[in-house]
N, C-alpha and C positions, 0 to 999 in steps of 0.2 A: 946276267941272263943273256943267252945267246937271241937273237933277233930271227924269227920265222916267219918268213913275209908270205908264205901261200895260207895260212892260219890265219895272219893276222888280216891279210886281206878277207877272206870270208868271215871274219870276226864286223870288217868294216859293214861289208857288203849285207850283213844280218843288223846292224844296229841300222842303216839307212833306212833298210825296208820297214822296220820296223816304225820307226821312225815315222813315215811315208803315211804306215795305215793310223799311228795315232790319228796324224792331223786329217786325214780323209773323216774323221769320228768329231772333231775339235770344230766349231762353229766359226761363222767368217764373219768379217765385220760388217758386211752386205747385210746380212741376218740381222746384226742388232738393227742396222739403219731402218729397220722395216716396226720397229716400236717407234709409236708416234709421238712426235715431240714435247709435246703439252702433256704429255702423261708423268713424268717425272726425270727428274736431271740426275742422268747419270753418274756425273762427277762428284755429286753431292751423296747420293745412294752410297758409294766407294768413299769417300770422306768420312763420314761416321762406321763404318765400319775400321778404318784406322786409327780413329780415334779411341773406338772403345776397346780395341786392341791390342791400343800401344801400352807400354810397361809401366805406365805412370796407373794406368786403373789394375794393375796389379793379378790381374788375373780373375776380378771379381769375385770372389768366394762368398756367401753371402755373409754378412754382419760384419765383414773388413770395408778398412777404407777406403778401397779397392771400389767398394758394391756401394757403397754411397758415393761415389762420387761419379758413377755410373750413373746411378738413380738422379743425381742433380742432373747429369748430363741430358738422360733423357727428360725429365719433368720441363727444364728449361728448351729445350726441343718443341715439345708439345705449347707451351706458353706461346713462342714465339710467333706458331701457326695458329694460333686461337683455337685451339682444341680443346674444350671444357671439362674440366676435373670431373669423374665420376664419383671418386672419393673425397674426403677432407682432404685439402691444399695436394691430389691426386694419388695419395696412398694409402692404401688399406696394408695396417703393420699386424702383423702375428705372429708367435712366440713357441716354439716345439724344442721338444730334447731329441738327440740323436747319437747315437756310443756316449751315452753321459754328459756331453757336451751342449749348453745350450745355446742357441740361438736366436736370432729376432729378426724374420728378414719383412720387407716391404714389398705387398705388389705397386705396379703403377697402373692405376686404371683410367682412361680420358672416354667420351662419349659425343659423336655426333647424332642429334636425334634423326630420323627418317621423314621423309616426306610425304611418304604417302600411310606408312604402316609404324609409327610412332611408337609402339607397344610392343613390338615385334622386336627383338634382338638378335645381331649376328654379333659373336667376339672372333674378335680376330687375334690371335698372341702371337707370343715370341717368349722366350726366356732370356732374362737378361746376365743372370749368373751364369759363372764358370767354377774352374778344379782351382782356384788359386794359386799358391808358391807353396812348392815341394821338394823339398832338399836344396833349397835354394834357387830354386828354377821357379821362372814363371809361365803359368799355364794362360796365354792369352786370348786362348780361345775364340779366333776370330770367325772361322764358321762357326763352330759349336758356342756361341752362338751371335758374334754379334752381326752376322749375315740378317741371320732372322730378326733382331731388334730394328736394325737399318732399313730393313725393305718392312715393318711394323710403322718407323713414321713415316716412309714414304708412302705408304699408306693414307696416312691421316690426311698429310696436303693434299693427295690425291681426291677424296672428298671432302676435303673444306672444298675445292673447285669444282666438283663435280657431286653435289649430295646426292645421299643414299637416297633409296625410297623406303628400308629400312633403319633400324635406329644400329648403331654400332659402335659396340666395347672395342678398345684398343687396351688392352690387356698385356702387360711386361710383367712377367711372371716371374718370382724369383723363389730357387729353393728346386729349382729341376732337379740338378745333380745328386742333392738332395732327399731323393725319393719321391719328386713332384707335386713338395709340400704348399708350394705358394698356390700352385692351382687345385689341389684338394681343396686349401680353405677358400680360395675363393667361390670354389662351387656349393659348398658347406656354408656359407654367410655369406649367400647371396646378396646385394644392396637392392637388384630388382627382382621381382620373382622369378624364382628359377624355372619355371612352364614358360615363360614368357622370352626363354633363350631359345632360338628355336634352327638355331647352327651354330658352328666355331670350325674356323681355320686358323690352323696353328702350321707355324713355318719354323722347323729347327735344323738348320745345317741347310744351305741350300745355296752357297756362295762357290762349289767349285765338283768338278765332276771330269774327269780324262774320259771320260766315253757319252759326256754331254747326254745322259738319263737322270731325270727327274722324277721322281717316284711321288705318288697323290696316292695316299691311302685312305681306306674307309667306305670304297662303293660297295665292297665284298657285305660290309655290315648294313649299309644303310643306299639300297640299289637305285633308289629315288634318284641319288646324286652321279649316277651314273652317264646320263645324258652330257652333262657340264664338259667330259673331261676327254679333250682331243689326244688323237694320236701322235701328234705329232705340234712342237710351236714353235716359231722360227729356227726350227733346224734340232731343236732339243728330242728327244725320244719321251714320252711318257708313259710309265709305267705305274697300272694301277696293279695290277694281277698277282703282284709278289708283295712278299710282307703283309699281308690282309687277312691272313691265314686260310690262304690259296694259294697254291705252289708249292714251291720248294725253296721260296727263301725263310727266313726266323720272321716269325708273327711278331709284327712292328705295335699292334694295336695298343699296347701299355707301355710303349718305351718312348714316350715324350707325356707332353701336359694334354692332348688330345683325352689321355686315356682317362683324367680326372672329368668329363664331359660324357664320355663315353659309359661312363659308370652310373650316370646317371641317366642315360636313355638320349645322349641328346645327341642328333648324329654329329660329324665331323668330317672332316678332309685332310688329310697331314700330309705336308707339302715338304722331302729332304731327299737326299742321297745315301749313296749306299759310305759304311763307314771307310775312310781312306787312310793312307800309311799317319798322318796326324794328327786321327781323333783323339783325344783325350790325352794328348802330348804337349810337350810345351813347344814343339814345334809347330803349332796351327797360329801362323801366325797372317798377317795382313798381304805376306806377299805370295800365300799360296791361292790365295783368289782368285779365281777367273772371270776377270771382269766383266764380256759377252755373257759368257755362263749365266754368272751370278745377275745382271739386268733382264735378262730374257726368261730365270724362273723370274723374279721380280713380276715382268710382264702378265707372264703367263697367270701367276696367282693374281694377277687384277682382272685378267679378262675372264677367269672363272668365277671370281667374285659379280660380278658385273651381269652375267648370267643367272648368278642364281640370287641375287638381289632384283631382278627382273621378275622371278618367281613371285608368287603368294605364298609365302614358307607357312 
């Protein structure tokens, strides 16, 4: 191939610029430094999400060995923080058919009680399954989802140190991909009365973003929760106004475990991104993460929590 260097230089000169405006979009590390220290260790947040997926958990699929050893992963997580089992030894198991095939997956549910409003329940989830191994590939699923299970117990230590004034579910839902069968039954066999839930934030995909937007859905449905939710947190954009089914992006309102809460009158807030070139591929692996990114939603979903656990829900 002959060499054309007046092409090739405006070939250059187009990828630099481009290039240029990503990172004017791309958060600085200035930005994270401005989340406070005591709120949770970054390196640890980014740790279990490598862990749950790297190859050895297999993609999690639910009822593989994959999805138990997830499940042990996180249970002993929760142990080690003294985070108190909601359920028996912290799982509530159930058993559905799907194309013929059956399964049996496990949520993980833990509870710190509240302090001021005992009776009161926020859940907070995460899904902890993924697409498994597909023609021999594994689907590790590290945003979809273990972005969201990781910043789920960064959570929990967050208040064992700081308790609720609410009681609150820590909720690892399994069976999302699934048709978001683990959070139907949960809300279907409730352990506490279900009037007595009286929020849920759920976080699915929220560990990486090239244009640093953060989408919070659900004020469209329940405008109460309106107030909570800034324009902007350390440098991230947030976007309530699409997917809510207002606008012009695809009504997000049933396409996570929110929607099994939602079904039941009880509002919510779903905390993800928009879908990117590795969703549902076995490419979403640990090192498409952006680590700023992904601590500063982290952040943001504790400082909105923290607000409306300030409420009288």
């Amino acid at each position: 191939m002959n060499f054309r260097p007046t092409k090739f230089y405006l070939l250059l000169f187009y990828v630099l610029l481009l290039n240029c405006n990503v990172q004017k979009k791309q958060l600085t590390k200035d930005q994270f430094k401005l989340i406070p220290q005591n709120w949770f260790n970054g390196k640890t947040l980014l740790d279990r999400v490598k862990i749950l997926s790297s190859d050895e958990y297999e993609g999690r699929e639910t009822g593989s060995n994959g999805a138990k050893k997830a499940k042990d992963f996180i249970v002993s997580e929760l142990r080690n923080l003294a985070v108190l089992p909601l359920a028996p030894n912290y799982i509530q198991p159930f058993s559905f058919k799907k194309s013929n095939t059956s399964y049996r997956g496990e949520n993980i549910l833990s509870i710190i009680k509240g302090s001021i409003y005992p009776e009161k329940y926020i859940v907070l989830s995460a899904h902890y399954d993924h697409e498994g191994i597909k023609n021999g590939e594994i689907y590790n699923g590290a945003d979809d989802n273990a972005s969201g299970i990781s910043a789920l117990i960064t959570f929990a230590n967050f208040l064992k140190k700081n308790p609720p004034k609410h009681s609150v579910i820590f909720a690892a839902f399994d069976a999302e991909e699934l048709g978001l069968i683990g959070s139907k039954y949960f809300v279907d066999n409730t352990i506490i009365p279900l009037n007595s839930i009286k929020l849920n934030l759920n976080m699915d995909m929220i560990g990486r973003s090239d244009t640093s937007e953060l989408y919070i859905i659900g004020t469209n449905h329940y405008k109460q929760l309106q107030s909570v939710i800034p324009e902007k947190s350390l440098g991230l954009q947030i976007i309530s106004d699409e997917h809510d089914g207002i606008g012009k992006g695809i009504n997000w309102t049933n396409s996570s475990d929110h929607a099994s809460f939602h079904s039941k009158g009880i509002p919510f807030l779903y905390f993800g991104v928009e879908d990117h070139k590795d969703y549902h591929q076995p490419t979403d692996d640990y090192e498409g993460i952006q680590p700023i990114f992904y601590q500063n939603s982290v952040y943001t979903a504790i400082s909105i929590f923290k607000k409306l656990d300030g409420m009288q829900l």
